[in-house]
MDTraj code that builds the backbone (N, CA, C; nanometers):
import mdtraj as md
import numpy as np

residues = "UNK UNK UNK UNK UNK UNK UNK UNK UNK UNK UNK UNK UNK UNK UNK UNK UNK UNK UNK UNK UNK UNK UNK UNK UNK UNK UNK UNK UNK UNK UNK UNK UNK UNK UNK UNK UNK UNK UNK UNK UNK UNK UNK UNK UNK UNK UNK UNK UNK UNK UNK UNK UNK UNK UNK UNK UNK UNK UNK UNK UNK UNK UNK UNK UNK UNK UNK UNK UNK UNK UNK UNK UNK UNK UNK UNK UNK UNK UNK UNK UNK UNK UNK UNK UNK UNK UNK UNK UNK UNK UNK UNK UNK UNK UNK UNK UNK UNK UNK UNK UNK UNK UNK UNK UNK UNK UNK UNK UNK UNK UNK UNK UNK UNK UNK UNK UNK UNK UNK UNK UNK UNK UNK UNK UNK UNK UNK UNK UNK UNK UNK UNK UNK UNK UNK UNK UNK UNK UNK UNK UNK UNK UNK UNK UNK UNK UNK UNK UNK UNK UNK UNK UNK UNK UNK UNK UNK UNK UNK UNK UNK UNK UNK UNK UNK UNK UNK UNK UNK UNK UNK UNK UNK UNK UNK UNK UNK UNK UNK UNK UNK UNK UNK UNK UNK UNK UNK UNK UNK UNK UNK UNK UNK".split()
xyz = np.array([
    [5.6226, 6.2413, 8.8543],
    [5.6739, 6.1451, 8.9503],
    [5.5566, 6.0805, 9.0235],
    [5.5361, 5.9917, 9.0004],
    [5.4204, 5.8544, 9.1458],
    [5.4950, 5.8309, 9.2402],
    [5.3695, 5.9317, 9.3289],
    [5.4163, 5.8548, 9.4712],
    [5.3195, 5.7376, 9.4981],
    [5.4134, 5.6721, 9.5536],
    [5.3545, 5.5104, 9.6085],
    [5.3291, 5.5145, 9.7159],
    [5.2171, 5.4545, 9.7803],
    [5.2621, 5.4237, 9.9258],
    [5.2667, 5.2879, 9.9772],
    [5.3435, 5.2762, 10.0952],
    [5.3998, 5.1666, 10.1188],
    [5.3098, 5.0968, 10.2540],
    [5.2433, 5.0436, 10.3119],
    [5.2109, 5.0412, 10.4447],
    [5.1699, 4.8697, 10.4828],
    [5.1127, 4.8488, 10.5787],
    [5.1067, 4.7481, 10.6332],
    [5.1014, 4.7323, 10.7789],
    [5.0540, 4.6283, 10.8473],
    [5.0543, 4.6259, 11.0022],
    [5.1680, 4.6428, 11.0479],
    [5.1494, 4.6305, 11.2007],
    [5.2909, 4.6530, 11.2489],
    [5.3399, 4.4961, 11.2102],
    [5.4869, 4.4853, 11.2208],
    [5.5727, 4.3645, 11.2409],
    [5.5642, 4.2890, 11.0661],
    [5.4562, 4.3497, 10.9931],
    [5.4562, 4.3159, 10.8525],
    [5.5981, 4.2588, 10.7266],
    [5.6651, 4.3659, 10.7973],
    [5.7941, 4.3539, 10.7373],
    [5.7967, 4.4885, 10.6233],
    [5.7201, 4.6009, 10.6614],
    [5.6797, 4.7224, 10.5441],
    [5.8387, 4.7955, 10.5685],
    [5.8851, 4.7791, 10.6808],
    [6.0453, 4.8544, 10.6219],
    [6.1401, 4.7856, 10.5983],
    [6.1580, 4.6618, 10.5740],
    [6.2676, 4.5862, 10.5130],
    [6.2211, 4.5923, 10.3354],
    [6.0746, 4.5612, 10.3076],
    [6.0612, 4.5974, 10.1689],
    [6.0880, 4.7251, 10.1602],
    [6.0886, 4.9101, 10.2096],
    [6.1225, 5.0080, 10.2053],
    [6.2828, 5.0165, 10.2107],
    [6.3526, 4.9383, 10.2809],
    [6.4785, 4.9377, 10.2781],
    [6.4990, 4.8498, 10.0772],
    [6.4204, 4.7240, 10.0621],
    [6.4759, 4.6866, 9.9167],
    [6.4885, 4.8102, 9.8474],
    [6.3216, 4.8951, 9.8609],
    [6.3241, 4.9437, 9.7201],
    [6.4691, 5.0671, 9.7645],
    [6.4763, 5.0897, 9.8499],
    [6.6090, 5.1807, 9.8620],
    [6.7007, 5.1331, 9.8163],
    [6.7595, 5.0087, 9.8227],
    [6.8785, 4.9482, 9.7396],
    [6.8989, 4.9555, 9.6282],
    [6.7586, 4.9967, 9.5718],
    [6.7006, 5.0373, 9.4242],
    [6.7100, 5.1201, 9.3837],
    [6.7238, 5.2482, 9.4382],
    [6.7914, 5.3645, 9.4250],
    [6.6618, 5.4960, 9.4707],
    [6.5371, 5.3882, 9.4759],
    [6.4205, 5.4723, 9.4960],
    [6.3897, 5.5609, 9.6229],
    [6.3605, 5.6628, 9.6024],
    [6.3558, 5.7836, 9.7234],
    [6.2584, 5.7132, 9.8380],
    [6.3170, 5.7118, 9.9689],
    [6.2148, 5.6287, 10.0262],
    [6.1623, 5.7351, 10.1571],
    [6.0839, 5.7558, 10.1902],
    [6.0072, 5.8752, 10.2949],
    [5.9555, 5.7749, 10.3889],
    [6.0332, 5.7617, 10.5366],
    [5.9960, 5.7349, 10.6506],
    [5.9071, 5.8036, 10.7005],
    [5.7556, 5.7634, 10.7319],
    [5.6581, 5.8553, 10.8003],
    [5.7050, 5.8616, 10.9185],
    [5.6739, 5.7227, 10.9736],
    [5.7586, 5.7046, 11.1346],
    [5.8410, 5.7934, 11.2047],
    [5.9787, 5.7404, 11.1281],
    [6.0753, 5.8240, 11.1758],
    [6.0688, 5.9988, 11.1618],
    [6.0320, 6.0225, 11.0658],
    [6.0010, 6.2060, 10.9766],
    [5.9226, 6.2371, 11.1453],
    [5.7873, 6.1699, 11.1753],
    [5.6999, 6.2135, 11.2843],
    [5.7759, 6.2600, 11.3857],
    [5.8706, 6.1196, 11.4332],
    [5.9714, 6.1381, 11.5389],
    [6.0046, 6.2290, 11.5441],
    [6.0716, 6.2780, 11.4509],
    [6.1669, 6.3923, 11.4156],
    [6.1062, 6.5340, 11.4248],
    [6.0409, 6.5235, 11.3547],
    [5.9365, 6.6857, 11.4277],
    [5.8933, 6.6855, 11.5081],
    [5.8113, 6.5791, 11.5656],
    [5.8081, 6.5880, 11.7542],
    [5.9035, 6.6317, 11.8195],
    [5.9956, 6.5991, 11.7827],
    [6.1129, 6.6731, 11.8754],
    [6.1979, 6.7946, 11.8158],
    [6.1848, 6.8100, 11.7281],
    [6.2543, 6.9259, 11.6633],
    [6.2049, 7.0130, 11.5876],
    [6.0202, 7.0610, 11.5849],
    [5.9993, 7.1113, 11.5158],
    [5.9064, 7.2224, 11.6364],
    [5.9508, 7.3463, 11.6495],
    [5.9117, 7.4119, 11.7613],
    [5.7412, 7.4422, 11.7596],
    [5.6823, 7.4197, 11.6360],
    [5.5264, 7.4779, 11.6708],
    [5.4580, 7.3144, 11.6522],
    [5.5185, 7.1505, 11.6376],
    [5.4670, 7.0546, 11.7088],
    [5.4613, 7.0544, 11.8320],
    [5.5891, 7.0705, 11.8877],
    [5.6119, 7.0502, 12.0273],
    [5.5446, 7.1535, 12.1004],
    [5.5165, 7.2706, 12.0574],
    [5.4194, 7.3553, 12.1634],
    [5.2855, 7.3079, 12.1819],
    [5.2394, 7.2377, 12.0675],
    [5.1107, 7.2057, 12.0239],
    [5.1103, 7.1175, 12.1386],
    [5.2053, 7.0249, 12.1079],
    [5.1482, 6.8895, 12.2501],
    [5.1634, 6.8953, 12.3199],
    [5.2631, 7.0136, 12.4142],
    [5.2787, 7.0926, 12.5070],
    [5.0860, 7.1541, 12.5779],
    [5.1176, 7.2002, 12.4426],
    [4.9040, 7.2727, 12.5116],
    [4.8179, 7.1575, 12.5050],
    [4.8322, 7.0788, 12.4513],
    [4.7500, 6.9190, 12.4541],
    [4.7415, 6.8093, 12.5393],
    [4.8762, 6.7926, 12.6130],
    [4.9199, 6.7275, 12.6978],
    [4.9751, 6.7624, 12.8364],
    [5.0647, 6.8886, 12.8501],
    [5.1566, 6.9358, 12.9426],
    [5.2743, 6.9216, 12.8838],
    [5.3449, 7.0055, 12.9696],
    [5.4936, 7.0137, 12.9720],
    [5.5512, 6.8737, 12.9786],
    [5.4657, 6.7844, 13.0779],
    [5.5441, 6.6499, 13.0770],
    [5.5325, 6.6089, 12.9750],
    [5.5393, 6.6300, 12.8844],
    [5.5193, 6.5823, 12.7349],
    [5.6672, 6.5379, 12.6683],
    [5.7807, 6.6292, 12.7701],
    [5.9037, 6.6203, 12.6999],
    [5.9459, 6.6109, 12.8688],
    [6.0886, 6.5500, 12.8255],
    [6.1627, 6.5951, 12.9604],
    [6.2434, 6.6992, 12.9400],
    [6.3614, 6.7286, 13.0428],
    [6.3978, 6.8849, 13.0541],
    [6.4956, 6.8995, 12.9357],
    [6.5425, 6.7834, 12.8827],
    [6.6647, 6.7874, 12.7774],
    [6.6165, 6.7801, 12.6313],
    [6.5084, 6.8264, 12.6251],
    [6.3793, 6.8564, 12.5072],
    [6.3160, 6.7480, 12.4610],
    [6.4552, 6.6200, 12.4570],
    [6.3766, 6.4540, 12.4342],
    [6.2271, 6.4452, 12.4458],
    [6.1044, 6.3737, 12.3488],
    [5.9918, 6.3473, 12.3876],
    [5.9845, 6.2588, 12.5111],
    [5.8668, 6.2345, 12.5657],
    [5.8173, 6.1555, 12.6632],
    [5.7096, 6.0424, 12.6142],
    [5.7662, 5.9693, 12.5638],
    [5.6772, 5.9029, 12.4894],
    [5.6134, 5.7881, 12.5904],
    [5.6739, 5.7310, 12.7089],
    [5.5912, 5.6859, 12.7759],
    [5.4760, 5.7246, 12.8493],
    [5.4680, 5.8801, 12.8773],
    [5.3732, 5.9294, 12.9484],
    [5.3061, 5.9708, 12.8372],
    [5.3152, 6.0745, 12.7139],
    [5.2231, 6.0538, 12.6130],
    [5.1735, 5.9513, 12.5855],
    [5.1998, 5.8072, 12.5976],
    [5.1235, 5.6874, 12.5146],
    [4.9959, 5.6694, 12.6612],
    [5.0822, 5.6840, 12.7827],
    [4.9838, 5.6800, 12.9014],
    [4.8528, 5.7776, 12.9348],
    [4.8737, 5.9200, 12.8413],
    [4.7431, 6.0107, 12.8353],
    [4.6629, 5.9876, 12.7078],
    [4.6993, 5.9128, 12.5750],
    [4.6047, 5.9126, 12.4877],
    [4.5416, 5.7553, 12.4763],
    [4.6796, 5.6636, 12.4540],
    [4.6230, 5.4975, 12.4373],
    [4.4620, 5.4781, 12.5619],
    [4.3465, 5.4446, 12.5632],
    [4.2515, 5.4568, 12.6133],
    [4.1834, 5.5697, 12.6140],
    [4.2098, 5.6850, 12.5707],
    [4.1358, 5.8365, 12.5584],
    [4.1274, 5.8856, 12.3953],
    [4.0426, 5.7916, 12.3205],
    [4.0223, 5.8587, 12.1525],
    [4.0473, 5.9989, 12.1254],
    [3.9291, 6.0681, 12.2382],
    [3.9659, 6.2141, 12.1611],
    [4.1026, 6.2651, 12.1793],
    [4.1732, 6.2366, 12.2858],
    [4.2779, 6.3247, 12.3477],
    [4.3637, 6.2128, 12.1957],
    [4.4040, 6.0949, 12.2117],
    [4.4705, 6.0693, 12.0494],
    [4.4376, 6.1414, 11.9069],
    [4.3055, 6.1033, 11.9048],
    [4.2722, 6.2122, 11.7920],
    [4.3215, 6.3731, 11.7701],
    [4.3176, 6.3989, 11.8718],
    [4.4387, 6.5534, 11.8297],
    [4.5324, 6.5410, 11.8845],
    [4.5833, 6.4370, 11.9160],
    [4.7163, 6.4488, 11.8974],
    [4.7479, 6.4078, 11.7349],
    [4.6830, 6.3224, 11.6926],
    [4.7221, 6.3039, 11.5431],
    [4.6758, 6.3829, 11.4849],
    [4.6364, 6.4606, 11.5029],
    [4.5688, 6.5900, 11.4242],
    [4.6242, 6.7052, 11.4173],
    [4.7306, 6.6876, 11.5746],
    [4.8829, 6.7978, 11.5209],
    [5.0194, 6.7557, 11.4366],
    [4.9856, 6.6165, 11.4573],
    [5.1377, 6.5744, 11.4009],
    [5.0724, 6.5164, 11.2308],
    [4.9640, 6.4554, 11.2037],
    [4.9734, 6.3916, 11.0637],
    [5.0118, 6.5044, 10.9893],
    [4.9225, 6.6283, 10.9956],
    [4.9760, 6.7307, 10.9380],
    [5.0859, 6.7911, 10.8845],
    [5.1205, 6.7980, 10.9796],
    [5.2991, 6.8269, 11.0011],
    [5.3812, 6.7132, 10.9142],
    [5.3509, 6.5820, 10.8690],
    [5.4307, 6.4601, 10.8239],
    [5.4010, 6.5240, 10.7015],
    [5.2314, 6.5319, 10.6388],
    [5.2379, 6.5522, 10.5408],
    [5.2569, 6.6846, 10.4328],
    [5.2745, 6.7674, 10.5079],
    [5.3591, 6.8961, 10.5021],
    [5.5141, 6.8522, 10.4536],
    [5.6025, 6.8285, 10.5529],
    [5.6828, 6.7453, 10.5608],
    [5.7604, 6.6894, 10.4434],
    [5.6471, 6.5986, 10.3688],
    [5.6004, 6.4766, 10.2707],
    [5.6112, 6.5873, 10.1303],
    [5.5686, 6.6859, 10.1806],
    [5.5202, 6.7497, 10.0282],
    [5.6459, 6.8454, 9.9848],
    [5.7061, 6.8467, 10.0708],
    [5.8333, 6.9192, 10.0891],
    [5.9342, 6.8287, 10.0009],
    [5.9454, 6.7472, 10.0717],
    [6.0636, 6.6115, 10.0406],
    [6.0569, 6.5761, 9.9033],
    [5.9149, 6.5230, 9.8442],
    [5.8754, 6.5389, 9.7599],
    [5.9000, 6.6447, 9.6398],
    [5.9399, 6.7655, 9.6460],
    [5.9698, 6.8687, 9.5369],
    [6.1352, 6.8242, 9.5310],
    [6.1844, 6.7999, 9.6256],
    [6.3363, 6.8073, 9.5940],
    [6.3729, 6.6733, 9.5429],
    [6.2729, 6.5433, 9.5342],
    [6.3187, 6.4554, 9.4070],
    [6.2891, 6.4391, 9.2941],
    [6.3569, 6.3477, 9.2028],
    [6.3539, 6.3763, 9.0421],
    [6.3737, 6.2459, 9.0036],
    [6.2602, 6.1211, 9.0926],
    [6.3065, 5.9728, 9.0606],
    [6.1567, 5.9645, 9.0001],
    [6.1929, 5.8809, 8.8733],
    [6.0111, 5.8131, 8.8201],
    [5.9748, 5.8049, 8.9580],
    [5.9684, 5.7357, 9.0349],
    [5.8878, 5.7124, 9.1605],
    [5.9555, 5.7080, 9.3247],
    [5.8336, 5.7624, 9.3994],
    [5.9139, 5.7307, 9.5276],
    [5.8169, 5.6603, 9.5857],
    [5.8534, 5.6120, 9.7465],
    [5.7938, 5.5670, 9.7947],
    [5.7707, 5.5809, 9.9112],
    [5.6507, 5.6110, 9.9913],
    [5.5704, 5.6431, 10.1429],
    [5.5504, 5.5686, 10.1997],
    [5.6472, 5.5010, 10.3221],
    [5.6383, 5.4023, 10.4165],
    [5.5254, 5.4410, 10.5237],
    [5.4108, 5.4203, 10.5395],
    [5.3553, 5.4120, 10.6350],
    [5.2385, 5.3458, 10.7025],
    [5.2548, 5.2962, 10.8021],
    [5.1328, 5.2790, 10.9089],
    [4.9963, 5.2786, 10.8776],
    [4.9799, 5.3875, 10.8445],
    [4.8224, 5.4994, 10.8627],
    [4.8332, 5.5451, 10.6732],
    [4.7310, 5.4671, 10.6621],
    [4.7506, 5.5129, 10.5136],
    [4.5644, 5.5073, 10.4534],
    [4.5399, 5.6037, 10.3175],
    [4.4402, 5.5346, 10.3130],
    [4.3767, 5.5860, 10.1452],
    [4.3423, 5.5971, 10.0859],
    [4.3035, 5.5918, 9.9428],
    [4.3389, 5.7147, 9.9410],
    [4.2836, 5.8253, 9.9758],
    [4.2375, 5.9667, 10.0122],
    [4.3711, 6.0590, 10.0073],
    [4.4756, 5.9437, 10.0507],
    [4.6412, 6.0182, 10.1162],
    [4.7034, 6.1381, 10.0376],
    [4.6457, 6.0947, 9.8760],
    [4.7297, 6.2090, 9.7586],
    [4.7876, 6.1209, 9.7362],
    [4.8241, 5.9838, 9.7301],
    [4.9052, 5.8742, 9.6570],
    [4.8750, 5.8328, 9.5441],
    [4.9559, 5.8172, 9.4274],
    [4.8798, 5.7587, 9.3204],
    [4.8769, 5.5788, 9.3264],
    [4.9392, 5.5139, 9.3694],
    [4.9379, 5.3711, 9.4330],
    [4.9474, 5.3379, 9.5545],
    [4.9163, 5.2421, 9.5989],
    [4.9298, 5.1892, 9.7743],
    [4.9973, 5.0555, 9.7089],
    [5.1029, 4.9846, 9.7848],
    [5.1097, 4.8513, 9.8395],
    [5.1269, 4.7970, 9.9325],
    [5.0412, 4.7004, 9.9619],
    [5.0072, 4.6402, 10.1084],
    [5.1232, 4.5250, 10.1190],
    [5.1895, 4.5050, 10.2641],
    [5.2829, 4.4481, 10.2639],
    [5.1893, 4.3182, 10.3631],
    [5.1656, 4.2111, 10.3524],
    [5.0574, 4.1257, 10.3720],
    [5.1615, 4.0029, 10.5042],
    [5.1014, 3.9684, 10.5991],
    [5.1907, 3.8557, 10.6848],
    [5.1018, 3.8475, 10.7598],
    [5.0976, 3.6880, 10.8212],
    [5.0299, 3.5690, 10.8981],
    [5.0530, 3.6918, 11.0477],
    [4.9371, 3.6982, 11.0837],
    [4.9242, 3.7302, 11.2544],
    [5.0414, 3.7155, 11.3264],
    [5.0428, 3.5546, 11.3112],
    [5.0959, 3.4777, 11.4175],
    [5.2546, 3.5381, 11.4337],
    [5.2866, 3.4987, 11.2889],
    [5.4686, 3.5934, 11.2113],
    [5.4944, 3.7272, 11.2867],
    [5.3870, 3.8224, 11.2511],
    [5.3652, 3.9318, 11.2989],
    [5.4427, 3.9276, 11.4445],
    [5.3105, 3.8881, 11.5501],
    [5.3376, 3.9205, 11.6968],
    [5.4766, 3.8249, 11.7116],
    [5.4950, 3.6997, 11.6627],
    [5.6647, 3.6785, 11.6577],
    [5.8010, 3.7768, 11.6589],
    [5.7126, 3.8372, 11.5131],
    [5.8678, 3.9465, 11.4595],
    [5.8929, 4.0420, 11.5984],
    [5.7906, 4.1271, 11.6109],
    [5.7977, 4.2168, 11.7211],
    [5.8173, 4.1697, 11.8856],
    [5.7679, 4.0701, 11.9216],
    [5.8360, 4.0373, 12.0609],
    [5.9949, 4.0358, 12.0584],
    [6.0413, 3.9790, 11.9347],
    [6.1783, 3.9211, 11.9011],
    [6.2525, 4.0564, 11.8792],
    [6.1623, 4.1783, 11.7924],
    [6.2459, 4.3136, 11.8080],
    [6.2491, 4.3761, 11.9103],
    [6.0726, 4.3888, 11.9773],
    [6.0530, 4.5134, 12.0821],
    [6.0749, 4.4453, 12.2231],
    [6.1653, 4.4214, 12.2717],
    [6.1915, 4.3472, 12.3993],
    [6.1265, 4.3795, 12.5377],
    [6.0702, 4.4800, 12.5513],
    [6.0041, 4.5861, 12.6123],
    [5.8438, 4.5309, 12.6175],
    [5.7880, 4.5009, 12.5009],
    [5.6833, 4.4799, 12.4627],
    [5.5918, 4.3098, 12.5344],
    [5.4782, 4.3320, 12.5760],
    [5.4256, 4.2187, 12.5928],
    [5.3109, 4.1718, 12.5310],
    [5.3100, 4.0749, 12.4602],
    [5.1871, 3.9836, 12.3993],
    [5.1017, 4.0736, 12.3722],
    [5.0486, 4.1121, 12.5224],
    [4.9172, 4.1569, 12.5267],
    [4.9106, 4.2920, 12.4653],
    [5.0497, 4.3590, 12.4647],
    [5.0732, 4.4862, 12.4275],
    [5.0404, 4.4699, 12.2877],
    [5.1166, 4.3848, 12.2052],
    [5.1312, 4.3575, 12.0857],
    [4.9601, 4.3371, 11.9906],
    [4.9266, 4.2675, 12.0981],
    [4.7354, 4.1877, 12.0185],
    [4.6753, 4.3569, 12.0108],
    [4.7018, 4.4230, 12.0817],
    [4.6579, 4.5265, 12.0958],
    [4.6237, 4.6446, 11.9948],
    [4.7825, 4.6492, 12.0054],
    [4.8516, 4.7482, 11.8760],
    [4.7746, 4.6954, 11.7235],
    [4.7702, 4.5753, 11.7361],
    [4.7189, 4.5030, 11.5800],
    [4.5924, 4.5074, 11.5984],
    [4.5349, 4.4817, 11.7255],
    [4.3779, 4.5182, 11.7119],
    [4.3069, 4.6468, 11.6396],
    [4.4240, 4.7790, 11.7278],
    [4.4142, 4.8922, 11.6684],
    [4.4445, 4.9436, 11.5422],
    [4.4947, 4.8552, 11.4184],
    [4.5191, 4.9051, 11.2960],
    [4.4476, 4.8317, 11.2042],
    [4.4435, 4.8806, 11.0941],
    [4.3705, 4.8340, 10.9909],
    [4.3282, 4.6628, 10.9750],
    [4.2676, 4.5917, 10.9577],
    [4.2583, 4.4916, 10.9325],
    [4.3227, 4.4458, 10.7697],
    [4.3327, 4.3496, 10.7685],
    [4.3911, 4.2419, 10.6449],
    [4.2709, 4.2919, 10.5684],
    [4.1931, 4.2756, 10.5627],
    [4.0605, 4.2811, 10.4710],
    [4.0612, 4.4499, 10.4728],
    [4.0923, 4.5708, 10.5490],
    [4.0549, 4.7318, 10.5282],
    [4.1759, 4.7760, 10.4411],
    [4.3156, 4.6690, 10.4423],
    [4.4400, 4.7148, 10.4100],
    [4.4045, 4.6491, 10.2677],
    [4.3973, 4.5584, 10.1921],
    [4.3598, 4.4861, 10.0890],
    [4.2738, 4.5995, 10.0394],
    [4.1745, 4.6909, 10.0601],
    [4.0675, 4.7505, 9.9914],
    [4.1340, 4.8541, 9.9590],
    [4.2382, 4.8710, 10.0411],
    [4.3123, 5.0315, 9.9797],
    [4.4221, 4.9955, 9.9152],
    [4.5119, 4.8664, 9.8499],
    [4.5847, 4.8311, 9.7954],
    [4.5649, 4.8078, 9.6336],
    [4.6802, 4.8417, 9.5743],
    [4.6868, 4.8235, 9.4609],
    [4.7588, 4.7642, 9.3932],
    [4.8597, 4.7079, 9.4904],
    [4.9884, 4.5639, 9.4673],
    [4.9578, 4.5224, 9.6409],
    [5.0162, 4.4095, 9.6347],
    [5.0313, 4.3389, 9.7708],
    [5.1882, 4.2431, 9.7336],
    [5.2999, 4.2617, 9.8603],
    [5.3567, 4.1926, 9.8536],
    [5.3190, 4.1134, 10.0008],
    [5.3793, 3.9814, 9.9484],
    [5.3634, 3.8462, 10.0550],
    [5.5166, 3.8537, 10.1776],
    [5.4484, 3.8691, 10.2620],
    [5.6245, 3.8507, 10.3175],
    [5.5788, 3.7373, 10.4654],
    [5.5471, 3.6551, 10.3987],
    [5.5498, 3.5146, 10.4698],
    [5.6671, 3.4291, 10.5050],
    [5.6845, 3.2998, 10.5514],
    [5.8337, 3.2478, 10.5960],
    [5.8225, 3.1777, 10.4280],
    [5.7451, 3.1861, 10.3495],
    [5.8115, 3.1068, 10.2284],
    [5.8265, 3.1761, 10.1339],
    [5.7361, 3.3274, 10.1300],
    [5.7767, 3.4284, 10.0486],
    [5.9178, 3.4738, 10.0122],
    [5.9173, 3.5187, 9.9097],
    [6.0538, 3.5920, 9.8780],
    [6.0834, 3.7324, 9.8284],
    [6.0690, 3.7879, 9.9078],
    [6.0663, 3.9092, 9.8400],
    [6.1508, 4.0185, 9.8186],
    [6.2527, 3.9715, 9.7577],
    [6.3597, 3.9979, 9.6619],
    [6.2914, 4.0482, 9.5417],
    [6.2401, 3.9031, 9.4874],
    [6.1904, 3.8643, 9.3374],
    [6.0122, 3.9860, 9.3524],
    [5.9468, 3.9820, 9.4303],
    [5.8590, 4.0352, 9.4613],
    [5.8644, 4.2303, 9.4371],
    [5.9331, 4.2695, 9.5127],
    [6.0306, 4.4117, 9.4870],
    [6.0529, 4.4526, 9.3160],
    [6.1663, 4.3415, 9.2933],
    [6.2131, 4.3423, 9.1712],
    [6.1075, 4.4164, 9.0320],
    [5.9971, 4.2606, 9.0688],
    [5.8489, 4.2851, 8.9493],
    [5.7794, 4.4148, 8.9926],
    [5.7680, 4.4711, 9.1561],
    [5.6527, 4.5981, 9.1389],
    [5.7601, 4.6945, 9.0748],
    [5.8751, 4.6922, 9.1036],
    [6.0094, 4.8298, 9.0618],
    [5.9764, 4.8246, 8.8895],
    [5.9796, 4.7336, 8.8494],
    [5.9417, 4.7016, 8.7021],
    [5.8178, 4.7901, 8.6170],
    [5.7397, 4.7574, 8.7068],
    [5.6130, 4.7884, 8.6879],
    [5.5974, 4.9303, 8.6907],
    [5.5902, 4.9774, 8.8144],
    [5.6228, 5.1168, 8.8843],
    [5.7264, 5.2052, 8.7655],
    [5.7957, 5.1419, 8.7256],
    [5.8576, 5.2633, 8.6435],
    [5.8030, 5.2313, 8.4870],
    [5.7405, 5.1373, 8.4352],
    [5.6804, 5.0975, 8.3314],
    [5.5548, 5.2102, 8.3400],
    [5.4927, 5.2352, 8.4510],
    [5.3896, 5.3408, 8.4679],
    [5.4272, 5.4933, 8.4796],
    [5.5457, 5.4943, 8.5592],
    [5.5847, 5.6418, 8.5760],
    [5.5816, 5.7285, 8.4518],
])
top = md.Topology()
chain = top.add_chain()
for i, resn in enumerate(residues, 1):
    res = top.add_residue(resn, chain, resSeq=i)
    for name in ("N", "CA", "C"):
        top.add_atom(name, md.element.get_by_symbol(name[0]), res)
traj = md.Trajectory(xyz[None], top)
């Protein structure tokens, strides 16, 4: 079985192509959400960021605290750096798990944070105009401001670092289509499996 991975900036459009290839029947592994999910429900994450952060890490109804976590690491590298250093783990643990219990030519690894090294046998980069980008997400994250947004994209891979670790690129521009785009890598992807 090839695992793929799927990634791209934020606002890219990397989970609406993860939602196609699902229509497809292909096993699709939310990093994102999976993270979420053991942050809050997996008892030796949550102690971890408990000793990393404090108790305020969660509120009393076990829910994370994700505003005050983003307020102790966003500006403090090291204190982020282990924090991702308790949870990537844990995803790809997780990942390797999920992984034994399917039986599809291929699946596919939606994520963020991706990089040659991952244990993937393909990457595809999901590719979109800046500008599209900070559009999509003001228009989703209502919460979110501009400045928040330039930010977040400052902090991830560049167009040119995401391209070097890719091995398909889909276009998901306002003239792209990527229906037809999906269709040809699904083609392909199981032509290789």
């Amino acid at each position: 079985m090839l695992k793929i991975g799927l990634t791209g900036g934020i606002g890219s459009g990397k989970s609406v192509v993860a939602k196609l290839f699902g229509l497809l029947g292909v096993p699709v592994y939310e990093s994102d959400q999976r993270a979420k999910w053991l942050i809050e429900n997996n008892l030796k994450v949550k102690n971890k960021i408990i000793d990393l952060l404090g108790k305020e890490s969660y509120f009393e109804n076990g829910k994370y605290n994700k505003v005050y976590v983003a307020q102790q690491v966003f500006g403090n590298q090291e204190k982020l750096n282990l924090l991702n250093a308790i949870v990537h783990p844990s995803v790809s643990e997780d990942f390797k798990e999920w992984c034994e219990q399917k039986t599809s030519p291929y699946i596919i690894k939606e994520a963020a944070i991706m990089n040659k090294n991952s244990g993937l046998d393909k990457i595809i980069y999901v590719e979109s105009p800046t500008e599209l980008r900070i559009q999509r997400i003001l228009e989703r994250d209502k919460n979110r401001t501009f400045e928040q947004v330039q930010n977040i994209i400052k902090n991830q891979k560049s167009e040119t670092e995401f391209k070097e670790i890719a091995d398909f690129i889909i276009s998901n521009n306002e003239e792209a289509m990527l229906i037809p785009q999906v269709l040809d890598l699904d083609r392909i992807l199981k032509s290789i499996a």
